[in-house]
Structure formats: structure tokens, C-alpha cells
C-alpha angles and dihedrals in degrees: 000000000000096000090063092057091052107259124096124185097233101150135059087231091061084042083053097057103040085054090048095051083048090050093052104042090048090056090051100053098051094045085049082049097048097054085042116108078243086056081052096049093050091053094054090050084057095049096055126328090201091057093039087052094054101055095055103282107146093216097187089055091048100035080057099042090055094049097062098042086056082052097041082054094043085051094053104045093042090054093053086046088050088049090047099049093032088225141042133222143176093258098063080073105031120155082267103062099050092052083049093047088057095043083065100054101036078053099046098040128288093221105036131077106208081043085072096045088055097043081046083063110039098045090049093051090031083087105060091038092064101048093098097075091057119212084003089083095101094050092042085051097047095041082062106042082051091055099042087056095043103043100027112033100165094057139261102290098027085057099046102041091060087044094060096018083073095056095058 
């Protein structure tokens, strides 16, 4: 599509930049979403459905809506991912990376955007970081993922942010 209007994402530096403006906007539009009176009403559902209910949510509407934002999102992103690899296969998402995907965001924060995006990093770099200890990665890996659940449950950023938000 965009080789017929002139322009072709040859290089990884064009494929950076169209990933960063996705990035950012999809940032933006969480965090727009977040502070919506939709955003309220989500975070009521995930308070208590039952609650939310009560004072006038109409769960089903809202459970759906989300739903196919999440999948609007998905759409987007895999396609550029598609673009970006020229094929798909089932092994882009194997059992693995899901469990992977939602290891970014439990360590970053569940319920923080900018959480995901710092699960998203170091989970990505965490890696490299830990092949120094050669055939121990996994333990390494594992020993961390167990701290960060135990001592912070909420999440990295979550955690952090009340411990040094109080002191402001």
C-alpha cells in the first residue's frame, strides 16, 4: 500500500520510526482512555462488577467494547509485525510468548501504562543481561520473576512509584 504512494520501508531506520509513532500514539491513547469517563467506567468494572453494576455500568456494553479495542490494537500492531517479517507463522504466537507477553506487563505494572512499557524493556534486555551466567539464565530469570511477584505485587513501576510518590 505504501509502495504505490511512493514511499517503501526498506530500512530498519523507516521501520523504527513507524514503530515509534505506534508506540506513541498507543501510549497516548491508553493513557487518553484511562483519564475518559470509559476509562472510569473500566475501572470500576475492575473494582467490582457487581458495584459497578449497581450504580448504572452496563457491564456487558463496556466488557465488549473493550474487547474489541484490545483486538483493534492486537490487529494493528500484528500487521505491522507481518509487514515487518514478510510471513506469519504459528510460532510468532506460540503458547511461549504469550506467557512471555504477560510476563511484561505482571512485572511492569497490571494496571499502569507506562508499567507495560517497562516490563516490555526489561524483559526484552533482560536477555542479554543474563548471558553471562551461561546455561543459569533461566534460573537467574526465574529467581527474579519470583522476587519481583513476591516483593513487589503490584508490579515494578506501580510499586515504586507509591514508594517515592509519598515522599513528594
Amino acid at each position: 500500500c505504501l509502495g504505490r504512494l511512493g514511499f517503501e520501508l526498506s530500512h530498519e531506520m523507516h521501520w523504527y520510526w513507524v514503530v515509534a509513532l505506534l508506540l506513541s500514539g498507543s501510549v497516548w491513547a491508553s493513557l487518553n482512555l484511562i483519564n475518559s469517563p470509559f476509562g472510569r467506567a473500566l475501572r470500576a468494572l475492575h473494582g467490582s462488577e457487581v458495584a459497578s453494576q449497581v450504580v448504572g455500568v452496563d457491564v456487558v456494553r463496556y466488557k465488549v467494547a473493550i474487547f474489541v479495542l484490545s483486538a483493534v490494537f492486537a490487529s494493528v500492531m500484528g500487521s505491522v509485525t507481518a509487514h515487518y517479517v514478510g510471513f506469519v507463522t504459528p510460532s510468532l504466537a506460540d503458547f511461549f510468548h504469550s506467557i512471555e507477553l504477560v510476563t511484561m506487563v505482571v512485572i511492569g505494572g497490571m494496571a499502569s501504562v507506562y508499567g507495560s512499557l517497562v516490563g516490555a524493556v526489561l524483559l526484552t534486555a533482560l536477555p542479554q543481561a543474563l548471558a553471562t551466567f551461561e546455561g543459569w539464565e533461566t534460573v537467574a530469570f526465574g529467581a527474579i520473576l519470583m522476587g519481583c511477584m513476591i516483593f513487589m505485587p503490584k508490579g515494578l513501576v506501580p510499586t515504586l512509584a507509591a514508594k517515592f510518590g509519598k515522599g513528594q
